[in-house]
C-alpha positions as CSV (number, residue, x, y, z in Angstrom):
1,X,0.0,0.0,0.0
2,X,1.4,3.7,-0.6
3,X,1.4,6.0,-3.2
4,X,2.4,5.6,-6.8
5,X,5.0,7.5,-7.9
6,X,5.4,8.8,-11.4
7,X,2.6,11.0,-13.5
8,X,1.8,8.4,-15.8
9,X,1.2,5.8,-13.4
10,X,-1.0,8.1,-11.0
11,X,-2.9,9.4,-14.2
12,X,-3.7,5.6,-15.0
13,X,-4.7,5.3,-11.4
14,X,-7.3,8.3,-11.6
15,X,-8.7,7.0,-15.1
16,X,-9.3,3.6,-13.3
17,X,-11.6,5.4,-10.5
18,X,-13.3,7.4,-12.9
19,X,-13.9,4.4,-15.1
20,X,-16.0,2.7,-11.8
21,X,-17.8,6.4,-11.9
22,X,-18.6,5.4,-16.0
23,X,-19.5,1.9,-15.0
24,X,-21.9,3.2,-12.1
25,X,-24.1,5.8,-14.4
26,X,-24.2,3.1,-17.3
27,X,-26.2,0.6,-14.7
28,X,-28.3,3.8,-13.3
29,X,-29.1,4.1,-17.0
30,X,-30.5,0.5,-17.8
31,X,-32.0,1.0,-14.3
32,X,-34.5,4.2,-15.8
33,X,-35.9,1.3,-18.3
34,X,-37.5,-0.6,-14.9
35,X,-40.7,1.7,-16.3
36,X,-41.3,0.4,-19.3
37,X,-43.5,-2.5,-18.2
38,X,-45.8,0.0,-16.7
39,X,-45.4,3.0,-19.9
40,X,-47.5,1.7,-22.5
41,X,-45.8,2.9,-26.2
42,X,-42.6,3.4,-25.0
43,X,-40.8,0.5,-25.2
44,X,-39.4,1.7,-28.5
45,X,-37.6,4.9,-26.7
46,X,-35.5,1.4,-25.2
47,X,-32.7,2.3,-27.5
48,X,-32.2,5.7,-26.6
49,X,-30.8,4.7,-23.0
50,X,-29.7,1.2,-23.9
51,X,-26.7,3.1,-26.7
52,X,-25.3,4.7,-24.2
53,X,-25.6,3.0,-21.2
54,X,-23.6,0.3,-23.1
55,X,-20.9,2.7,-24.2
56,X,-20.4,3.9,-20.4
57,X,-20.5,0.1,-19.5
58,X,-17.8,-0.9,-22.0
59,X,-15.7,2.2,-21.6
60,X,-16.1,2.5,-17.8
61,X,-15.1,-1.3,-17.0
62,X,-12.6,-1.3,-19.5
63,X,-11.2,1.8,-18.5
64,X,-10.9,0.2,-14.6
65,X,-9.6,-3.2,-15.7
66,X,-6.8,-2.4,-17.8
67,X,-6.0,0.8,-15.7
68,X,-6.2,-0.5,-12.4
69,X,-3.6,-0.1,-10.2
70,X,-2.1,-3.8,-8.4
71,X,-2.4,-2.2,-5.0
72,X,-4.3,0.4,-3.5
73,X,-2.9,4.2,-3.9
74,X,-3.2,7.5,-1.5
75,X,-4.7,10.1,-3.8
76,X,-4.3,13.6,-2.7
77,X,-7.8,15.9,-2.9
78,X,-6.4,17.3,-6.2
79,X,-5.7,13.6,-7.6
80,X,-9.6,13.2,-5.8
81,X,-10.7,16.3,-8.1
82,X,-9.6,15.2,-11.3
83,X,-11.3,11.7,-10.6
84,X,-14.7,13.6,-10.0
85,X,-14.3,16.2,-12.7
86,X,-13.8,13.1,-15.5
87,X,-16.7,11.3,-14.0
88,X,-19.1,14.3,-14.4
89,X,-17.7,15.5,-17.7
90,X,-18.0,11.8,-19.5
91,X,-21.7,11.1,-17.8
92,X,-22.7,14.6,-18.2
93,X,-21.9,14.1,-21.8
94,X,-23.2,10.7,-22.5
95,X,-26.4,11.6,-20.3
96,X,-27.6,13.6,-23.2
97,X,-28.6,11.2,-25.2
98,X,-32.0,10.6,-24.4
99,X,-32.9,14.3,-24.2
100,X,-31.3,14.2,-27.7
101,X,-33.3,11.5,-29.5
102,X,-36.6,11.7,-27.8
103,X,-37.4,14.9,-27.1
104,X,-35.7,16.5,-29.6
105,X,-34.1,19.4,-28.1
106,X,-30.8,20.7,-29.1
107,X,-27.2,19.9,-27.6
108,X,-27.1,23.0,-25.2
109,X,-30.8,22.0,-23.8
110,X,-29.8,18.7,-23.8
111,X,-26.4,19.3,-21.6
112,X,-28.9,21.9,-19.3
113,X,-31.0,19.3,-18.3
114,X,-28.2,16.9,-17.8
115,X,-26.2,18.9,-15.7
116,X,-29.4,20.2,-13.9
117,X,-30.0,16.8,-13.1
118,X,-26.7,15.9,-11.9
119,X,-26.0,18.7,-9.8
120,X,-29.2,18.5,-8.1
121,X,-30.3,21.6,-9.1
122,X,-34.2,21.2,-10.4
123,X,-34.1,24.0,-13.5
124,X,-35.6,22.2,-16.5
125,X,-36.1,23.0,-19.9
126,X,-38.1,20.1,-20.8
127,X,-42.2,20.0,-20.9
128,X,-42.9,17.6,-18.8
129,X,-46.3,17.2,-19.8
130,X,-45.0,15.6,-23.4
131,X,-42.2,13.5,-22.2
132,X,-42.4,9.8,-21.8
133,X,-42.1,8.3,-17.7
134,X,-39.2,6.8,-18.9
135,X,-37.1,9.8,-19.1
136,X,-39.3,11.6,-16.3
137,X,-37.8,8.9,-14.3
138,X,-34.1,9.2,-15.9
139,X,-34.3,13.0,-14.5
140,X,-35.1,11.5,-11.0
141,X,-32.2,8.7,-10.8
142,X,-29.6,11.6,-11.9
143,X,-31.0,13.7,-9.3
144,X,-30.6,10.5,-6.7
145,X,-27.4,9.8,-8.0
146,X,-25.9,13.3,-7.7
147,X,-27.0,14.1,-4.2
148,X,-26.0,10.8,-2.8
149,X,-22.5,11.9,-4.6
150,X,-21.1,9.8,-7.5
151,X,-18.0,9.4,-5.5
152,X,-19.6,8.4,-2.4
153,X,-21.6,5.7,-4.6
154,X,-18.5,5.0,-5.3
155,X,-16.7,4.3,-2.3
156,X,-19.1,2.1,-1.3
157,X,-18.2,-0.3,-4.1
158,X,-14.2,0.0,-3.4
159,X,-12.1,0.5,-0.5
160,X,-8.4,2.0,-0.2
161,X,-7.0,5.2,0.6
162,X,-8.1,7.1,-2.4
163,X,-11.4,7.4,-0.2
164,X,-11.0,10.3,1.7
165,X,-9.1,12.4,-1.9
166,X,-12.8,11.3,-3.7
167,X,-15.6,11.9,-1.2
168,X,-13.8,15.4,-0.2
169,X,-13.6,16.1,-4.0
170,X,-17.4,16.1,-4.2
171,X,-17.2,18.8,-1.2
172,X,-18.0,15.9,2.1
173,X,-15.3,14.9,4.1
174,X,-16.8,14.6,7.1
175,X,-16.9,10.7,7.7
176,X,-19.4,8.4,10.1
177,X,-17.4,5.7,10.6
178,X,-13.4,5.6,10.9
179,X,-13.1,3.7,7.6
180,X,-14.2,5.1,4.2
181,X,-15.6,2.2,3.1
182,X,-17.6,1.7,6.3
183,X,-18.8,5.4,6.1
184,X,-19.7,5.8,2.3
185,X,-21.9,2.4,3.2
186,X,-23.9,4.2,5.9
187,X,-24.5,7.1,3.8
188,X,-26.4,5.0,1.2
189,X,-28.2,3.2,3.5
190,X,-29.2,6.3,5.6
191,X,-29.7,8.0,1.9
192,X,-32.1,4.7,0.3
193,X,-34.2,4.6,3.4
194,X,-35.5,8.1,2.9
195,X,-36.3,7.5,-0.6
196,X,-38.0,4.4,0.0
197,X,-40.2,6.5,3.5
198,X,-40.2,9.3,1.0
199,X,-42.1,7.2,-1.6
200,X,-44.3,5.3,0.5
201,X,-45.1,8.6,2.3
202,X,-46.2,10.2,-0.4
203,X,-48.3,7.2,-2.0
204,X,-50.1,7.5,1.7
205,X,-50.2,11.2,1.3
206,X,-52.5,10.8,-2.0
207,X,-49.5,10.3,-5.2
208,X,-49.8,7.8,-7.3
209,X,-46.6,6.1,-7.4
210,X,-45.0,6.9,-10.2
211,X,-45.1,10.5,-8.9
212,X,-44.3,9.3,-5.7
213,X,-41.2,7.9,-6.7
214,X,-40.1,10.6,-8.5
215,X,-40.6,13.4,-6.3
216,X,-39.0,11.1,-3.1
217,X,-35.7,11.0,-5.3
218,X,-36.0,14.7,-5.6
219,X,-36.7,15.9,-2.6
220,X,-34.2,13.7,-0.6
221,X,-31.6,14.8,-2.8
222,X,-32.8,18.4,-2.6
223,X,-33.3,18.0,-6.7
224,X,-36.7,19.8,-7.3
225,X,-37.6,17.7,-10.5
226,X,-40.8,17.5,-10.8
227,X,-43.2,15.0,-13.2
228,X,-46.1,18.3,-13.2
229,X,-45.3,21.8,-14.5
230,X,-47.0,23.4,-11.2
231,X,-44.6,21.0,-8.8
232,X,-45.8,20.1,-5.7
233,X,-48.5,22.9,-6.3
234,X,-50.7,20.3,-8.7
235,X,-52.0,18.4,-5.6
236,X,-52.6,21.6,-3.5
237,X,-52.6,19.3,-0.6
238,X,-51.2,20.0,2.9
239,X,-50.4,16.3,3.8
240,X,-48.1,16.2,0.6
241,X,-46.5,19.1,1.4
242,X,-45.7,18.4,4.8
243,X,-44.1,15.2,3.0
244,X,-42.3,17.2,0.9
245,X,-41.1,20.0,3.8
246,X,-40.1,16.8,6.2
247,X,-38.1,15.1,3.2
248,X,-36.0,18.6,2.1
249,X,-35.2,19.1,6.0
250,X,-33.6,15.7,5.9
251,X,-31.9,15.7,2.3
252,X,-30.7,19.3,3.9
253,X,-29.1,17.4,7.4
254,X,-25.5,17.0,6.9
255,X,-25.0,12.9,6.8
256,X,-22.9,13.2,9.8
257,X,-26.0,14.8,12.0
258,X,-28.7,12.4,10.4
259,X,-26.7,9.4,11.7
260,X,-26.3,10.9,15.1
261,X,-30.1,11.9,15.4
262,X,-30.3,8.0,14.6
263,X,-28.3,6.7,17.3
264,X,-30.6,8.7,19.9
265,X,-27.1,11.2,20.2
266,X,-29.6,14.2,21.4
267,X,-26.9,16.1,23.3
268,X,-24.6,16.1,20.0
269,X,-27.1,17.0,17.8
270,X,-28.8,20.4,20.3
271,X,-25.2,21.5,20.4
272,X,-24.8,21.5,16.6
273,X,-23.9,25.4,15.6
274,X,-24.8,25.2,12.0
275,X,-28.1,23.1,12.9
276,X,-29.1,25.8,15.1
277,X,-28.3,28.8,12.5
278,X,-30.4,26.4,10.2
279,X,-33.2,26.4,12.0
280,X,-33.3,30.3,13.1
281,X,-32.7,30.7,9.3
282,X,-36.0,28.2,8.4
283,X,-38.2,29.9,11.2
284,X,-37.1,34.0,10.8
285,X,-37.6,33.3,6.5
286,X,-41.1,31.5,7.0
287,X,-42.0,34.4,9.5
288,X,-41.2,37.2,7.0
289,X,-42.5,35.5,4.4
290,X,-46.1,34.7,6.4
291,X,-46.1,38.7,7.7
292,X,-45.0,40.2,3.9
293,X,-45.9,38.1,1.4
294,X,-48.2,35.4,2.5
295,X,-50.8,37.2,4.8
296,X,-51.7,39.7,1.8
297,X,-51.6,37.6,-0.9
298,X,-53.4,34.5,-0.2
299,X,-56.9,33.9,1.9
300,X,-57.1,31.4,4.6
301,X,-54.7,31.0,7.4
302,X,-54.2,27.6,6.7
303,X,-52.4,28.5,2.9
304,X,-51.0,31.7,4.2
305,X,-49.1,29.2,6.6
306,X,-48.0,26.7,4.1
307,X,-47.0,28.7,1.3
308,X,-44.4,30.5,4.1
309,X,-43.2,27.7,5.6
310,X,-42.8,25.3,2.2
311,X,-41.3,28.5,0.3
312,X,-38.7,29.0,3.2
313,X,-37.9,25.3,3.2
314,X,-37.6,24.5,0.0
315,X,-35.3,28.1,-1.0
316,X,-33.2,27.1,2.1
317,X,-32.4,23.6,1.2
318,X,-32.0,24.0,-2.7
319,X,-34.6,22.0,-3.2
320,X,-36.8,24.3,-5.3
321,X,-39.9,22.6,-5.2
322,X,-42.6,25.2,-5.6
323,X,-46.3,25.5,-4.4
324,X,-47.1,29.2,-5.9
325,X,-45.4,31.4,-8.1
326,X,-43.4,34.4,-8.0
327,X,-43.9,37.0,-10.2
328,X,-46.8,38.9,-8.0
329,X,-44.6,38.6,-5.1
330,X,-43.9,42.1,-3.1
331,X,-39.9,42.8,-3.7
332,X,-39.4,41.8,0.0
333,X,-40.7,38.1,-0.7
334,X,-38.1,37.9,-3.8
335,X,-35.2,39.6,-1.3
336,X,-35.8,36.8,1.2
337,X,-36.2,34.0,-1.4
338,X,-32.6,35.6,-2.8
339,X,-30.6,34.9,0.1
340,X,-32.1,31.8,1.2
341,X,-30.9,30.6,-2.4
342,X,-27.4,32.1,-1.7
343,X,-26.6,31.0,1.7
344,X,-28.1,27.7,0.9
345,X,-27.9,24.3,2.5
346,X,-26.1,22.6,5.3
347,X,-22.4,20.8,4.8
348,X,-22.1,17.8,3.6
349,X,-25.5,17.5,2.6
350,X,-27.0,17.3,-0.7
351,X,-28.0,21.0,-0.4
352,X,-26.0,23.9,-2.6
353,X,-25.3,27.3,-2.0
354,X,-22.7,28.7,-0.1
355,X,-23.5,26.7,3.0
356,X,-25.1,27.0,6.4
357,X,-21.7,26.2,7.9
358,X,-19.7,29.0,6.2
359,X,-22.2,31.8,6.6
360,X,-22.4,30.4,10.5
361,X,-18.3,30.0,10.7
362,X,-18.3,34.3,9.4
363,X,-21.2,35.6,11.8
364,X,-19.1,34.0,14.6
365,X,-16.2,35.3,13.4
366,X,-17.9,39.0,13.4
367,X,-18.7,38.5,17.5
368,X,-15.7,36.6,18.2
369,X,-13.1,40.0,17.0
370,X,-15.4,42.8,19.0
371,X,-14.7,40.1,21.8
372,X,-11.3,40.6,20.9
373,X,-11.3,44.2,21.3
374,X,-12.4,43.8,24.7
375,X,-10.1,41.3,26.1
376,X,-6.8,42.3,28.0
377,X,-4.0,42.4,25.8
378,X,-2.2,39.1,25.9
379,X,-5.1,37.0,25.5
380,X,-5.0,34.1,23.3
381,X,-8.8,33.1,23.1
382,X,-9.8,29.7,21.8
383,X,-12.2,30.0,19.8
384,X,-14.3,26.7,18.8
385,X,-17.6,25.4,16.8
386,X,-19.1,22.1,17.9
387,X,-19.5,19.7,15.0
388,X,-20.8,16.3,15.1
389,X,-19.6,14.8,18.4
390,X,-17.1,17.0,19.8
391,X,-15.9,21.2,19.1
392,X,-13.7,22.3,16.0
393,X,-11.2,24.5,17.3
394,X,-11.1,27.5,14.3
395,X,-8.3,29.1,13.5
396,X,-7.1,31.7,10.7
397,X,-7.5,28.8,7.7
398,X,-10.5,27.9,8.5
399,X,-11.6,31.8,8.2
400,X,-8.9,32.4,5.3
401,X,-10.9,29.3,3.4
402,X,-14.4,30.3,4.1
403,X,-13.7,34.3,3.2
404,X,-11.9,33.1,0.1
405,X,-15.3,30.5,-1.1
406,X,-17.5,33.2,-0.6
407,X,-15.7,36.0,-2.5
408,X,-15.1,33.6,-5.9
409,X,-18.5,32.3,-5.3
410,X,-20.3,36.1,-5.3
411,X,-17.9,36.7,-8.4
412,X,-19.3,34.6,-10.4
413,X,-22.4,34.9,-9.2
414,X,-21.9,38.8,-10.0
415,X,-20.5,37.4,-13.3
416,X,-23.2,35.4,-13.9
417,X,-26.3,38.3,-12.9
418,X,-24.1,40.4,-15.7
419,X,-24.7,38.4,-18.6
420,X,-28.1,37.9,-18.0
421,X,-28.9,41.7,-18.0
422,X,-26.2,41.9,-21.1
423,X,-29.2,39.4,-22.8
424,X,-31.8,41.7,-21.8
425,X,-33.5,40.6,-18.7
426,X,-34.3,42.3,-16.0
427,X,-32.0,42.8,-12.9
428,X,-34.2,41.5,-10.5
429,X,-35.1,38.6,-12.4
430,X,-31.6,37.4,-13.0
431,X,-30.2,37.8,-9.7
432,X,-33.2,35.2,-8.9
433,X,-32.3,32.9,-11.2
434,X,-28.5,32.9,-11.4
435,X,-28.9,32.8,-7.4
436,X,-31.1,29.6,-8.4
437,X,-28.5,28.2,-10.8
438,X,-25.3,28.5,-8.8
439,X,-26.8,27.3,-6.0
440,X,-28.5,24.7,-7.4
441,X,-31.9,25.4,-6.3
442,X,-34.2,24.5,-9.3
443,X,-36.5,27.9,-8.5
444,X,-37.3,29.8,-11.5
445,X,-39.3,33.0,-12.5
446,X,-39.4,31.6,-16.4
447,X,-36.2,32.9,-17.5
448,X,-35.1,29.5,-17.8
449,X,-36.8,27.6,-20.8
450,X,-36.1,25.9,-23.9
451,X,-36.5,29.3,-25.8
452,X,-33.7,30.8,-24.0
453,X,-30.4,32.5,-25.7
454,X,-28.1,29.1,-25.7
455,X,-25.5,31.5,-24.2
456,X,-27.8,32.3,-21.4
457,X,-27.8,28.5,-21.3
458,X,-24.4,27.8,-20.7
459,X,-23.7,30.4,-18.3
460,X,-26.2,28.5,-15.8
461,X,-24.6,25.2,-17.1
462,X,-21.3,26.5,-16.0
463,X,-22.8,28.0,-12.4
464,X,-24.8,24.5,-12.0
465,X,-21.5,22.8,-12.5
466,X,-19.1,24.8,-10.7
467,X,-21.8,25.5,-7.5
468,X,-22.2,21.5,-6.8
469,X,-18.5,20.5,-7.3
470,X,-18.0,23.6,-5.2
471,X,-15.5,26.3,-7.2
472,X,-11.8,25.3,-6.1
473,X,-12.2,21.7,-6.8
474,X,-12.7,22.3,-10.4
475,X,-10.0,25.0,-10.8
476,X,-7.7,23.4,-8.4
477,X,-8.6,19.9,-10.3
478,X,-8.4,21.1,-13.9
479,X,-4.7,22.6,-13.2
480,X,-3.2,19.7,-11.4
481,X,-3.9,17.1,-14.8
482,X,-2.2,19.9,-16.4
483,X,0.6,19.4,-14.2
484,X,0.7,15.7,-14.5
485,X,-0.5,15.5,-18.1
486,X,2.3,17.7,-19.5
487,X,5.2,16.0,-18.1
488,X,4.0,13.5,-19.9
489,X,3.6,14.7,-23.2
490,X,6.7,17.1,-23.0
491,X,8.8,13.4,-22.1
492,X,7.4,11.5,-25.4
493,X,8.7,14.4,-27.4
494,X,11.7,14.6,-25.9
495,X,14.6,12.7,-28.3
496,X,16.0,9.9,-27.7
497,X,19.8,10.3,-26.5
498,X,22.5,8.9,-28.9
């Protein structure tokens, strides 16, 4: 056991693990055609998944065979990062398909939906009132796929010390067990019995099952898919809401705090920071959106209640489910939904955003320096967050890190806002939805549709992609196989010596 040395040999080693990533999305694939005996006409739409589902299959075990390493190798997180980044890029890409042969659309709407599936994110170009179950149910397994983590699905298929490099790539390194293996396994399990509650909860809440499936793969994985243009707002029921607002909560737990709530580790749990800046976040958004939004714009008490409370939720946890629409809302409603959608969800969850955690980490870090200032000099406070079981002590990384996220994360959001308004939309409506796109929210006031600019298009592609895989791990990933990839190159030109 140890680490391979060389370039070559580690870039065969991170083509092997991204080849199990291939292998893994070519299965989910043949999975979506589980439908079919219960779609009537649509067996014929077989081929469309069963082409490339074969070519991930051949590629992907082919790839892991013949590259696979003899003994197990120590990845670093940027060996982790180009791992993920060719295991989105090559499923992203080969994902397409079905969008491209059965619904027709072009490659850039194609990709959109893709990605938007992948990354959790909900925004759709697709009418879901013409498209077959069979790819209404492909959206929902890349949903379940990407919020359980490709990696982590991964991990729980191999063991070795490229682990912890692969599961922090994806932006979770927080572990519930001391071994990866151990840990990635518990996440699935913790992960399929939601889905399978979810579904059964919403068959009892009045779904059909189809639907019921669907929207329990979306809603655990804070997706926002939904198999009805109105979402969750078709059924205008309360019991399927609450469904919905109980499964977001839980796809928005980070892993870590789900498993202790499940061992009956209360204590742990009430102490959590970010949990508790979660929930003052959930209760002070449902309150101004009840007092400002809700109390003047819908009758009853009953809906006034539920639209606050399920809006909150589902801006909060990137979910972007939706029981109403937007575009009569006071400017106060849209400020709130704004940054709900840009804090986001909690760490190592499924959730987007900038997370809970690092919005918490910089409030605290506001109190803890006027603290400062009125200490005796000498002092050397420590200064400490409780996570999971026991306190993190901070110190000026950890604040360095978080600072550093959230500047090139309101960059590109800035970026992003620009070339919207550049197209011609208006400013309040693309902050919305670039808030929605980068943080992988799935909320949208109709700028995103299948008649939008295809550069308009790409930009969210790009803010989908970049918000789930969170920033540095791309950058950081994409110059390291530069680093190891030229090397190489540069040493096959190089001439032979007489």
């Amino acid at each position: 056991m140890g680490y391979l040395p060389g370039p070559a040999l580690r870039l065969r080693t991170m083509f092997s693990y991204a080849g199990f990533i291939w292998t893994l999305v070519g299965l989910l694939m043949l999975a979506s055609l589980a439908v079919l005996p219960f779609a009537d006409g649509e067996a014929a739409w077989s081929w469309a998944f069963l082409y490339p589902a074969s070519a991930l299959l051949l590629g992907g075990l082919t790839t892991w065979r013949m590259a696979r390493p003899r003994t197990y190798v120590t990845l670093t997180l940027q060996d982790g990062g180009v791992v993920v980044l060719l295991g989105w890029i090559v499923c992203c890409l080969a994902a397409t398909w079905p969008f491209l042969s059965i619904l027709d659309l072009t490659f850039t709407q194609a990709l959109f939906e893709t990605v938007s599936g992948f990354t959790t994110t909900g925004l759709s170009v697709v009418d879901v009132t013409t498209a077959p179950k069979v790819v209404l149910l492909w959206r929902s397994l890349m949903q379940l796929a990407g919020g359980a983590g490709l990696a982590i699905i991964m991990l729980a298929a191999i063991a070795g010390p490229a682990g912890t490099s692969l599961s922090g790539a994806e932006g979770r390194s927080d572990q519930l067990a001391p071994h990866v293996r151990s840990s990635a396994t518990l996440v699935l399990v913790i992960y399929s019995a939601y889905a399978l509650a979810g579904s059964l909860a919403y068959r009892i809440a009045g779904m059909e099952w189809f639907d019921a499936v669907n929207h329990a793969f979306a809603a655990i994985s804070t997706g926002g898919f939904s198999t009805r243009p109105e979402s969750i707002g078709y059924w205008n029921s309360s019991e399927i809401e609450l469904v919905t607002v109980v499964l977001m909560i839980l796809g928005n737990l980070n892993f870590v705090t789900a498993y202790l709530l499940l061992t009956g580790k209360w204590r742990s749990v009430l102490k959590n920071g970010e949990l508790r800046f979660s929930l003052l976040l959930f209760l002070a958004a449902a309150g101004l959106l009840f007092w400002f939004v809700a109390h003047h714009g819908y009758t009853g008490l009953g809906k006034q209640v539920r639209v606050a409370l399920f809006e909150a939720v589902t801006a909060a946890t990137t979910t972007g489910f939706s029981t109403v629409g937007y575009t009569g809302w006071p400017a106060i409603g849209w400020l709130v939904m704004l940054l709900l959608m840009l804090v986001g969800g909690g760490t190592g969850s499924t959730a987007g955003g900038i997370k809970q955690y690092r919005v918490y980490l910089l409030i605290k870090s506001v109190w803890w320096e006027i603290k400062r200032a009125l200490l005796p000099r000498g002092s050397v406070p420590a200064e400490s967050i409780w996570m999971g079981e026991r306190p993190k002590f901070i110190d000026d990384s950890d604040l360095r890190r978080a600072t550093c996220f959230v500047t090139l994360y309101l960059v590109c959001f800035t970026l992003g806002v620009g070339i919207m308004v550049a197209y011609g939309y208006p400013l309040r409506e693309s902050l919305f939805e670039y808030a929605s796109s980068i943080g992988t929210v799935g909320l949208s006031i109709g700028i995103t549709s299948a008649d939008a600019p295809p550069a308009v298009l790409w930009t969210q592609i790009m803010g989908m992609f970049l918000g789930r895989l969170e920033f540095f791990i791309v950058f950081i990933a994409a110059l390291h196989a530069g680093k190891i990839v030229l090397p190489i190159i540069s040493r096959r030109k190089r001439p032979a010596r007489s």
